[in-house]
N, C-alpha and C positions, 0 to 999 in steps of 0.2 A: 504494500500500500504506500501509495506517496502523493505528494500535490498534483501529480499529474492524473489520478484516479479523479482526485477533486474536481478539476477541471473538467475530466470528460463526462461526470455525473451529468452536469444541468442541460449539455447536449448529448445524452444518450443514446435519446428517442430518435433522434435526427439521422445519429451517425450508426443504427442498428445493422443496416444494410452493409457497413465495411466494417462493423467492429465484429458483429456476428449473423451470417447471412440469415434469412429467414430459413430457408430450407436444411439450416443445418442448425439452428435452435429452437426448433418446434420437437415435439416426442415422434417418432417412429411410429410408422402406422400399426395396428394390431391393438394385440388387448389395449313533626309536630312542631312542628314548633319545638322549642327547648322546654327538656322536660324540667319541671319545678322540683324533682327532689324526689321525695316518698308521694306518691300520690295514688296508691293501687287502690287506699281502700276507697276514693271516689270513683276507680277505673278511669285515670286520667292518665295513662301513660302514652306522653305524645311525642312523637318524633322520636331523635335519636338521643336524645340526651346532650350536653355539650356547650359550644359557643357556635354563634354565628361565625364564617370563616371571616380571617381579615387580610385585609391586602396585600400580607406575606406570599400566602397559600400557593403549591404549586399550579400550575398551569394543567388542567386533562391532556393526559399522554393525548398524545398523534394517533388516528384511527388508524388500523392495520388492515383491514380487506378482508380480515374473515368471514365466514360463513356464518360465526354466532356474533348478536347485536347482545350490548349489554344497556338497558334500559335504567333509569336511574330518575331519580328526585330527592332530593333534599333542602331543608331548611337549613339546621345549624351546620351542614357539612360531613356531617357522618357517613350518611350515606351514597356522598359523593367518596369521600375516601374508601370506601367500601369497597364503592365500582372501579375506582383505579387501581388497588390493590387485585381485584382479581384479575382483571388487565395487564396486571407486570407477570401474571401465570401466563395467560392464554393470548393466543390471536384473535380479535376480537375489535369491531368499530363498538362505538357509546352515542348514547342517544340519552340529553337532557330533557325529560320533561318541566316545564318554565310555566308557571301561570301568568294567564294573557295579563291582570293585572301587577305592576310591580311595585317593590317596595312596601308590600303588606308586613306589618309586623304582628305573626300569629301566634306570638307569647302575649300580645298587651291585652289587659285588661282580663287576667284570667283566663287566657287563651282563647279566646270569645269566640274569633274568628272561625278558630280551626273546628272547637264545638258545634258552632250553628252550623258550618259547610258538612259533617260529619251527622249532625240530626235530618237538613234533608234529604240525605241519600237515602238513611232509613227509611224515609216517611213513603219513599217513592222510587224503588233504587232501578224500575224500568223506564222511566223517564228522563230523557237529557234534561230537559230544563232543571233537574236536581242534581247534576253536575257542574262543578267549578269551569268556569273557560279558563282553558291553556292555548298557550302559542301555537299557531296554526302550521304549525312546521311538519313535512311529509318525513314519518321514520325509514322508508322505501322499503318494507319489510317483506315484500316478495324477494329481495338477494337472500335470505336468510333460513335457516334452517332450523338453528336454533336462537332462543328468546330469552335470554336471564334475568330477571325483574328486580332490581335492587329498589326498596322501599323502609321508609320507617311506620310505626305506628301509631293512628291517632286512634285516643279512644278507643283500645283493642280493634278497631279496624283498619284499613289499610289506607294512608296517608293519600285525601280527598284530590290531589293532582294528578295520584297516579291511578286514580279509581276512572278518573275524567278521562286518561288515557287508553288504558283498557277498554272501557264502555266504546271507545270513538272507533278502537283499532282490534278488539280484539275479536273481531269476526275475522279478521286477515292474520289472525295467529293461527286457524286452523290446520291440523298436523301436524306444526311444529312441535319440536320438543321445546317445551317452557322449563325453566329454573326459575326456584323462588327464593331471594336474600331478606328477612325481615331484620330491624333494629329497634330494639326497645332499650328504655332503661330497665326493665322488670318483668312488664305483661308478656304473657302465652300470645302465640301468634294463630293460633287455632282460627281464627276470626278470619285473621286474613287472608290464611290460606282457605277459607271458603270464599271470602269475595274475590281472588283471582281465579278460583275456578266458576264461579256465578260470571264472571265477566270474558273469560276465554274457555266457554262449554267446552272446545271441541279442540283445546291444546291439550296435550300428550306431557302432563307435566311427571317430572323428574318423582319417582319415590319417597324422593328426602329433604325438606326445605329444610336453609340454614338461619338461624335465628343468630347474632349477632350480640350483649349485652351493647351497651354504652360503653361499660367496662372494659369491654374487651376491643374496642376497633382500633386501639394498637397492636392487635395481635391478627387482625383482618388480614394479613399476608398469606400466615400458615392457615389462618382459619380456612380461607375460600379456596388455594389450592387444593387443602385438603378434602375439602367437601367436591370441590370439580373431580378431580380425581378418580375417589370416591363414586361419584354419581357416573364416568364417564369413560373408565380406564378398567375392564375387566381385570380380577385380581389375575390371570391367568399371560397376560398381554406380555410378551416379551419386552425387555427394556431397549434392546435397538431391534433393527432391521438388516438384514447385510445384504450388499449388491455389488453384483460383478463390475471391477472400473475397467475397460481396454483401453491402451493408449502403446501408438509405437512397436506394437506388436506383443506388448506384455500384458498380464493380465495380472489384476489386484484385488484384493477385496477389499469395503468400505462398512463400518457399521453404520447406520444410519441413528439417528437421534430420535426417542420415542418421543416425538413433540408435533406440534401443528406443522410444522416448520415440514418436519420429517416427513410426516404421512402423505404432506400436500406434494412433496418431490418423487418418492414414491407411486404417487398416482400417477406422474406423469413418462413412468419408465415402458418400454425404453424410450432413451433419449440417445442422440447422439448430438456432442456440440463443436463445433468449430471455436478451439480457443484459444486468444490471442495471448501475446506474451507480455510482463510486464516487471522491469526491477531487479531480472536474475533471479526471483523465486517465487511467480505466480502464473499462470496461467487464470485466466478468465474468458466470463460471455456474456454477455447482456440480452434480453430478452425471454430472460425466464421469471414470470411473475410468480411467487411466493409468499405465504403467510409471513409476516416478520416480528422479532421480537429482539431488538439489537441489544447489544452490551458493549462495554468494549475491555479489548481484550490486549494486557499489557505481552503476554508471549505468545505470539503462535510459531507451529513446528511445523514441520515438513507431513504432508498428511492429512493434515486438516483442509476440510471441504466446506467453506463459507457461504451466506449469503449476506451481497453489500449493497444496500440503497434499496432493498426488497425487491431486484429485478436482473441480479448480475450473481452468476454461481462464478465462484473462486476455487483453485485448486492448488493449494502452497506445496511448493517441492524443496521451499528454504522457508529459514527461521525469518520471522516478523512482527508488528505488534503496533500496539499504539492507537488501534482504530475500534469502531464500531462496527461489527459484525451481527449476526446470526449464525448460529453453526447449523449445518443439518447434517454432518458428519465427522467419520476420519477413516484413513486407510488405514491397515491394521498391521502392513508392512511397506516401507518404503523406502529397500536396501536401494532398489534400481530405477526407483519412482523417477529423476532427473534425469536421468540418462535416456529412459522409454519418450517422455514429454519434450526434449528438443529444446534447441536455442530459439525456436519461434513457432511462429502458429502449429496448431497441432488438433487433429480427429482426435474427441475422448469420447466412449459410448459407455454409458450405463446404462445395468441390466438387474433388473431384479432374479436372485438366485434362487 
């Protein structure tokens, strides 16, 4: 990796035709408001508990193109952090639900607000006019397969913007597999998980919702991995994948990465790529789009099989480091890896074994 990668990133698309022809990188024909504290015994447990975010806060990671949309609302922030933390697990775009009014403040006055929008759902919960207006924004939920509902709790029920949401859209969840993240400071989410199935009849939801404390959304990391997982990774599922690498007339094996990343390159085997050369220790291609989830990575070794800018497979035959990748692999021997891959462009084909 060097400035010149930099460079060629922002005209990619431009230059796909000579950096990697199309025909030789397409795949191979064939196969609440803030809670007040103790409040259960009114059943007042609203939102997430917390503070309002303040202007520190980070910024919602960059959508990544997955196939699962992670849905989200929040007041003090929680369950915005919620949604970003399972995010740092999975490939996965975010979709905020925002009520059309702004700058409501649904703690004042005994949380008045959030109360009265929470009693007329009850009074009437098949009728829109008993839903809050939210931003008229399209969630475009036909690319999606899967639907994971991050939500807090008002009043043992499911926090009234994302009810408004559901009601609008959740005819267009049908089939999907739904996930449901509740946050309270205390209450059962019993409640809630009946109103997202009363408002998505006909989603396919997950076994297992995850209920979150207050308490715990510093620990939202391991929490929602583990629950994804969990819900999504047979205990059975090998931890990689292995696939045949050809190059130069030698052949190699690669484990593959049990991750979104993996399974999505995977699908696209075989492949055979035209790849240019770059630095004395990479070969690359452009024009492979993948699920991304980058880090960056202060060593890499000869072997390792990247992905850079979510659209360029890397193949290092020398040591390197310093940048933001994806991994989706590594070779498991690469006595002769340099020598098979050539001082310049070079046919690599992958094969699933």
């Amino acid at each position: 990796m060097s400035f010149l990668r930099i460079l060629m990133t922002g005209w990619a698309v431009l230059s796909t035709a000579v950096l990697c022809p199309v025909s030789s990188c397409t795949p191979d024909p064939g196969p609440a408001p803030v809670t007040p504290g103790k409040q259960d015994q009114d059943n007042k447990d609203n939102d997430e508990g917390g503070q309002q975010p303040g202007p520190g806060e980070p910024q919602q990671p960059e959508a990544t193109g997955g196939k699962t949309l992670v849905v989200w609302y929040s007041f003090t922030g929680n369950s915005k952090s919620i949604a970003n933390a399972l995010r740092s697990h999975i490939a996965a775009d975010a979709f905020e639900v925002q009520p059309a009014e702004e700058g409501l403040d649904y703690a004042a006055n005994n949380y008045a607000i959030g109360s009265s929008l929470i009693a007329a759902i009850r009074k009437d919960p098949s009728s829109a006019s008993s839903y809050p207006a939210i931003k008229d924004v399209d969630p475009a939920l036909d690319g999606y397969d899967t639907v994971i509902i991050v939500t807090p709790l008002w009043w043992s029920q499911m926090a009234a913007p994302m009810q408004s949401f559901l009601f609008k859209y959740g005819s267009k969840m049908a089939g999907k597999t739904i996930g449901l993240i509740v946050t309270s400071a205390s209450s059962g989410i019993s409640e809630v998980e009946k109103d997202a199935k009363r408002l998505v009849p006909q989603g396919k939801f997950l076994s297992e919702s995850l209920w979150i404390r207050s308490s715990q959304v510093g620990s939202a990391a391991s929490l929602t991995a583990a629950w994804y997982d969990r819900m999504f990774k047979p205990q059975n599922e090998p931890s990689s994948m292995k696939v045949t690498v050809t190059a130069g007339g030698k052949t190699f094996t690669a484990d593959i990465e049990d991750s979104e990343t993996g399974k999505a390159f995977l699908a696209k085997l075989p492949m055979t790529l035209e790849m240019s050369e770059l630095n004395g220790n990479e070969k690359y291609c452009y024009g492979v789009s993948l699920p991304r989830s980058d880090k960056s990575y202060d060593t890499i070794v000869p072997g390792d099989l990247m992905l850079y800018s979510g659209d360029c497979i890397v193949l290092f035959y020398g040591a390197a480091g310093g940048y933001s990748y994806t991994r989706i692999g590594k070779l498991t021997d690469v006595s002769s890896l340099a020598s098979s891959l050539g001082k310049g462009s070079v046919s690599v084909k992958f094969e699933k074994q």
